[in-house]
C-alpha positions as CSV (number, residue, x, y, z in Angstrom):
1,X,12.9,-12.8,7.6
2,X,10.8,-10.6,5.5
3,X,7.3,-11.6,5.1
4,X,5.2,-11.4,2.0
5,X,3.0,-8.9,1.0
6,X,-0.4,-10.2,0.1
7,X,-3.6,-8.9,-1.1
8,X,-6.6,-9.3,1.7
9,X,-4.3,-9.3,4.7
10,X,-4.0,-6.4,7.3
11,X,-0.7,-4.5,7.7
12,X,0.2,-1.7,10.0
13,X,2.3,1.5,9.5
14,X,5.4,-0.1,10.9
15,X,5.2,-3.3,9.0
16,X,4.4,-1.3,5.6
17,X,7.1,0.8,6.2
18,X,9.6,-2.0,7.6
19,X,8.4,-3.9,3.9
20,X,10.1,-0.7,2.4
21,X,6.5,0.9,1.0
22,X,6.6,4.4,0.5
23,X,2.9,6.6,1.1
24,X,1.6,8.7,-1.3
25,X,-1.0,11.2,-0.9
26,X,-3.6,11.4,-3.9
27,X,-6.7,13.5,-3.8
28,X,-8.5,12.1,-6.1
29,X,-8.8,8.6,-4.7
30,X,-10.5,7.4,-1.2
31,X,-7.6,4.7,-1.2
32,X,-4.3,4.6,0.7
33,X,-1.7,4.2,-1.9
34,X,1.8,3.0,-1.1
35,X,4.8,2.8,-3.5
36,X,7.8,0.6,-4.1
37,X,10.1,-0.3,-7.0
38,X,7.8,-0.5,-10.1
39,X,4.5,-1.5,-7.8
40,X,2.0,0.8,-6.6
41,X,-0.2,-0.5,-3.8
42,X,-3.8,0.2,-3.0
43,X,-5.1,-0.2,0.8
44,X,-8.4,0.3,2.7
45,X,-7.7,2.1,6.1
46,X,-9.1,-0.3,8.4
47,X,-8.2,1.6,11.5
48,X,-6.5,4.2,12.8
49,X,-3.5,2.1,12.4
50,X,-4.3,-0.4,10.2
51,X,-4.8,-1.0,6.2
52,X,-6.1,-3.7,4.1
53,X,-4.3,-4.7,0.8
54,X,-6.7,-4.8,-1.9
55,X,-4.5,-4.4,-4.9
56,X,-1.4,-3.9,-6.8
57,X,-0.6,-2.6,-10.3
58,X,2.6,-1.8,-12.2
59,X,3.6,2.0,-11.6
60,X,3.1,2.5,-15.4
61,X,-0.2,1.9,-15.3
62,X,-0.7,4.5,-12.7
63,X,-0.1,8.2,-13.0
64,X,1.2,9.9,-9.9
């Protein structure tokens, strides 16, 4: 079963990639940014392995 993806919580690399999120690099922001579908996803790197959700916005509002 496929679990939710929710701002505040802590994934890992596996689980954001198991949750079909795609990284992107971007220079300009301190942010991880992951992509799927029409949602682009902000995380703070809380760890080595680890990221914090903090946000998500529609992929139109947000120029790759």
């Amino acid at each position: 079963m496929e679990s939710a993806i929710q701002v505040n919580k802590i994934f890992s690399l596996e689980e954001l990639a198991h949750q079909g999120l795609k990284k992107r690099d971007v220079k300009e922001l301190s942010a991880k940014i992951f992509v799927k579908d029409d949602k682009v996803y902000f995380f703070d790197q809380t760890d080595q392995k680890h990221y914090r959700l903090y946000s998500v916005i529609h992929k139109r509002s947000f120029f790759l």
